[in-house]
C-alpha positions in Angstrom: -146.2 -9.2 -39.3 -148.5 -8.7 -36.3 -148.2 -5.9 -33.4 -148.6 -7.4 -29.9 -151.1 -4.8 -29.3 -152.1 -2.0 -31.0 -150.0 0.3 -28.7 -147.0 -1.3 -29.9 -145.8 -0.7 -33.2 -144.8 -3.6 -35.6 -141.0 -5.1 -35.6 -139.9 -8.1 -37.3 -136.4 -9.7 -37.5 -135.3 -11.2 -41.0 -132.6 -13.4 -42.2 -130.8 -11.3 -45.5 -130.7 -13.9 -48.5 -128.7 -12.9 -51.6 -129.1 -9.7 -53.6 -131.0 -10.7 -56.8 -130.6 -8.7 -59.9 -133.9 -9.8 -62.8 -133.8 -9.0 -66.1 -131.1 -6.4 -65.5 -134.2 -4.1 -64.3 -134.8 -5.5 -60.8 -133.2 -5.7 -57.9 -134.4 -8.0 -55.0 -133.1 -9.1 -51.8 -135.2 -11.1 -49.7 -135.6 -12.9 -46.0 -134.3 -16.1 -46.5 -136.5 -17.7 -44.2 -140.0 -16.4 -45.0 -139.3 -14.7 -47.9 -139.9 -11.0 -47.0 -139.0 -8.2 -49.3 -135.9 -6.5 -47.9 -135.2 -4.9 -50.9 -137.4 -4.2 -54.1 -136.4 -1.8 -56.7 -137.5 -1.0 -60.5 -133.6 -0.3 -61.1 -135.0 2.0 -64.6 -136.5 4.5 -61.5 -132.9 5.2 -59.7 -131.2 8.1 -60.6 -127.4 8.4 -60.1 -125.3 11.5 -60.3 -122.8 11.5 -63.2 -119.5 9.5 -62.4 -120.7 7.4 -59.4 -121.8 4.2 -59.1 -125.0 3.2 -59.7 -124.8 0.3 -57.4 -127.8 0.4 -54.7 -127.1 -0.1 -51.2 -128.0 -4.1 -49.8 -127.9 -5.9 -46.7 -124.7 -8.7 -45.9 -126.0 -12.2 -46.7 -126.8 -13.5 -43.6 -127.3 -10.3 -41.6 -130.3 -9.9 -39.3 -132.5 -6.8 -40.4 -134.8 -5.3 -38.4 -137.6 -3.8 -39.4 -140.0 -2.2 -37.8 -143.3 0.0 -38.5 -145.7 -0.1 -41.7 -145.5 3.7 -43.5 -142.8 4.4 -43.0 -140.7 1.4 -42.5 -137.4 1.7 -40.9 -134.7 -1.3 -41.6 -132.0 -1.5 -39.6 -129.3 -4.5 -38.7 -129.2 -5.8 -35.6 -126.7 -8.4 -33.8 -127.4 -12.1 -32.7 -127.6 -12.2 -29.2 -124.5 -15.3 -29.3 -123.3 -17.6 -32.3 -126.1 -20.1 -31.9 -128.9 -17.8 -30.6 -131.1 -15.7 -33.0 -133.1 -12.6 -31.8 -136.2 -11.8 -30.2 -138.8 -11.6 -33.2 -137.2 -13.1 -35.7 -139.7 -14.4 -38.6 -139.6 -17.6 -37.6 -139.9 -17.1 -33.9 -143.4 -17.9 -33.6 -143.2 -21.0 -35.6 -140.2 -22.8 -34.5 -139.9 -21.5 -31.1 -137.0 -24.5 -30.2 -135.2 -23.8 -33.1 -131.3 -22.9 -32.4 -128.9 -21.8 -35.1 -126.3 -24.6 -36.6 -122.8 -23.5 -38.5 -122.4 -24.8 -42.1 -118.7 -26.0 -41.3 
């Protein structure tokens, strides 16, 4: 991720891929354009209160996450401007500049 300009701080849009769950001891969810780390936790290092879950928090499949800044990062999901539109600064905006979005179905 680059800033613009060094008065503006960094923000990136991703693309959510699946939640990944390795060895039983990681947990990874990544962009699944560009392969970002949304998501990277030593699952042995979470502590949950007796009787609750100890299922961590992760993003839709398919949701666009924001996220902006270096230390600290803030994530955050954010709409697509129409069904075959992405938003402004996604990860692949720079690269495919043309590129429109196209439905499975």
């Amino acid at each position: 991720m680059t800033a613009p300009n060094k008065d503006q701080p960094l923000r990136r849009v991703h693309l959510a891929g699946a939640d990944v769950i390795v060895e039983g001891r990681w947990m990874r969810q990544l962009c699944q354009w560009c392969g970002y780390r949304l998501i990277d936790e030593d699952l042995t290092r979470v502590a949950v209160p007796s009787g609750q879950s100890g299922a961590l928090p992760h993003f839709e499949i398919g949701a666009w996450i924001c996220v902006e800044g270096v230390n600290p990062t803030a994530f955050s999901v954010v709409d697509a401007p129409g069904e075959d539109k992405y938003p402004a600064g996604a990860c692949f905006d720079d690269v495919v500049p043309a590129l429109s979005m196209v439905s499975a179905e």
